[in-house]
N, C-alpha and C positions, 0 to 999 in steps of 0.2 A: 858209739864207734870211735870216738875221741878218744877213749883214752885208750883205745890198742892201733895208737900210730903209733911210728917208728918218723925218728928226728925231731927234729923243731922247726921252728915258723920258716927258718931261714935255711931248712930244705930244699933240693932242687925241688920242682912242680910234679908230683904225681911219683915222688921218691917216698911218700909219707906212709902209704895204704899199705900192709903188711899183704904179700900172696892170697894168704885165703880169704879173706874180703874184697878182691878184685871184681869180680861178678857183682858186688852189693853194690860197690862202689861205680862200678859202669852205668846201672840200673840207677843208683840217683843222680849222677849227672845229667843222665839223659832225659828226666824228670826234670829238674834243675831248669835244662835246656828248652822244654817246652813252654814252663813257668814263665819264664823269663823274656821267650818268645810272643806270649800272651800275652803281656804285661807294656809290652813294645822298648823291654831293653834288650838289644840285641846285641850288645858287646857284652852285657854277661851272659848272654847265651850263646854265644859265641867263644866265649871265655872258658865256659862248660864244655862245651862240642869238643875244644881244643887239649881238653882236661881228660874227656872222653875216649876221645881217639888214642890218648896216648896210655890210658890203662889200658885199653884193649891189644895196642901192641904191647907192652907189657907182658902180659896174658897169653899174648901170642908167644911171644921170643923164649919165657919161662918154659911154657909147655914145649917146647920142642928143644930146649937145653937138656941134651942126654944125661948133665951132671957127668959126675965124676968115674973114673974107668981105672 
């Protein structure tokens, strides 16, 4: 999945994931997030959650962008 980001390190957070890997991309965070939760760090999974939520708007806002008229 690395090598079909878009930007570099110094991307805003969750600017990197290209559209059609959004859905993959929710899916391992949220993995990520329980991992992480098990494990008892909770600012990385936290860190995930916050990674998570905002593909998911993403996700959202894209899909209901009518595009161009």
């Amino acid at each position: 999945m690395s090598s079909l980001l878009n930007g570099n390190k110094h991307s805003a957070p969750g600017s990197r994931v290209p559209t059609d890997l959004l859905p993959t991309a929710i899916r391992y965070e949220a993995a990520r997030a329980v991992l992480f939760e098990s494990w008892g760090n909770y600012v990385r999974a936290n860190d995930c959650l916050r990674l998570k939520r905002l593909y998911e708007r993403r996700a959202m806002e894209e899909c209901l962008d009518p595009g161009p008229t």
